[in-house]
N, C-alpha and C positions, 0 to 999 in steps of 0.2 A: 504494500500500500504506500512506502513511504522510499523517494529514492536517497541515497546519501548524496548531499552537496552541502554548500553554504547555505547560507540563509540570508537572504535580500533585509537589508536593516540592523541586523545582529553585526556590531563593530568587537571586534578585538582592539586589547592596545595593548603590548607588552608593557610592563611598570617596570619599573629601572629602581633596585638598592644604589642607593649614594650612601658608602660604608666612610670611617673614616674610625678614631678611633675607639669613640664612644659607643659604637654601634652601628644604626643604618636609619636610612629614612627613605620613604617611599613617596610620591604624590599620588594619589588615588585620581583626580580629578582635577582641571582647572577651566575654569566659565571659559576662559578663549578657547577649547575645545572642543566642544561641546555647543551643540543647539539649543536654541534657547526654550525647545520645548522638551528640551530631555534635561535641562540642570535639577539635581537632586532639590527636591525641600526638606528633608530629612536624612539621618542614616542611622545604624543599629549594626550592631554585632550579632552574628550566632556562631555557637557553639555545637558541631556534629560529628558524636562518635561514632568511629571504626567501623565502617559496616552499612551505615545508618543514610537512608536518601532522604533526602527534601524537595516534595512534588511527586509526581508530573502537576503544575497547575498552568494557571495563564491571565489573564489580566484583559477587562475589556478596554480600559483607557491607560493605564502606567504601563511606563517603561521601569525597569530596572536594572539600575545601575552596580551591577556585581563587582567587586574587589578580591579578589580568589591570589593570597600572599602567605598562607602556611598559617602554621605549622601543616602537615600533612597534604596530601592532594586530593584531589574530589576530578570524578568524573563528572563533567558537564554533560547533559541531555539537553537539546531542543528538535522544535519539530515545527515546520509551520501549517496552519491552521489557518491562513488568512487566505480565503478563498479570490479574492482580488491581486493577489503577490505574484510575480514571477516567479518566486520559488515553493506555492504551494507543494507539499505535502512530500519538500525535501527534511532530511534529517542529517543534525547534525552533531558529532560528537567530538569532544575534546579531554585533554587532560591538564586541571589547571591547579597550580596551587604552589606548593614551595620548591617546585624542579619546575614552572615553567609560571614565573608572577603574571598574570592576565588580570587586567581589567574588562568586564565583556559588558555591552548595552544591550539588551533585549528588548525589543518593542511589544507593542499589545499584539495579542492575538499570538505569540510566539508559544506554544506551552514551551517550558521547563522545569528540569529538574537536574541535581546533582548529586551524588555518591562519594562520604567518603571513602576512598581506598587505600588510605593509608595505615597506617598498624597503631596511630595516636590520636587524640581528638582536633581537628582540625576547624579554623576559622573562618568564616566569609563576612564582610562589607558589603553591607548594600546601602546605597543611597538613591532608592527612587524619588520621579517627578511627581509623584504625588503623595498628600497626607494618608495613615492608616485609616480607613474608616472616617476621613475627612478632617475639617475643620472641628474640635474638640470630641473628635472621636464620635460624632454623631449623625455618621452619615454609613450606608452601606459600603461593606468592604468589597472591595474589588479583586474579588479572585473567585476563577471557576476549576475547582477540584477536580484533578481528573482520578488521582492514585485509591479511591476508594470507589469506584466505578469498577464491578466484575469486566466487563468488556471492553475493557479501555483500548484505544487503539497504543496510548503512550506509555510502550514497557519499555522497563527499563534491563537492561543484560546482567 
């Protein structure tokens, strides 16, 4: 159903460690990058152990703006879903995290979902364009589950 390619909208950006002696620093993001309808209004941290995915979902209006910089690495899933794209109903897979820093922007309509696979608990950044559940958390969340769906089209390997 789904052929592997890229994904029309879904940007990569490699993130670059600037080490020096204290450590390292990373830029996740910067406004002159970036569109102005994809700059974060927020960002959060999670934590996902060994083994453990987050998704497949998708978003009918936000993009998200992933930070995938370790510890550990996580298999990235997407697949598109946007019946108007050039690249419907391609799939796309990666390996991101602390053997390959990726920054990745996913658009609406993109399902995704990630796996970590590494042997420790591993971190991801997100800073999407839009609030959770809106302004004061009072608005319907924007996400369409797909990973508790018996039929899903969006498995994961």
């Amino acid at each position: 159903m789904f052929q592997t390619g890229p994904i029309d909208g879904v940007v990569f950006k490699a993130l670059n460690r600037y080490r020096d002696p204290r450590g390292w620093l990373v830029e996740l993001y910067r406004h002159d990058e970036l569109a102005a309808g994809d700059r974060p209004v927020m960002g959060y941290v999670s934590e996902t152990l060994p083994g453990v995915a987050r998704g497949p979902h998708e978003h009918v209006d936000q993009s998200d703006y992933f930070a995938f910089l370790g510890p550990g690495d996580f298999k990235l899933y997407l697949w598109d879903a946007r019946e108007a794209s050039a690249t419907f109903r391609h799939r796309q897979t990666a390996v991101v995290g602390e053997s390959n820093c990726q920054a990745v922007l996913i658009p609406p309509g993109v399902v995704h979902a990630y796996k970590n696979v590494g042997e420790r608990p591993g971190w991801v950044i997100n800073c999407p364009n839009r609030l959770y559940a809106g302004e004061g958390r009072q608005q319907p969340i924007d996400e369409i589950r797909h990973e508790d769906q018996v039929d899903t089209l969006y498995v994961l390997d």
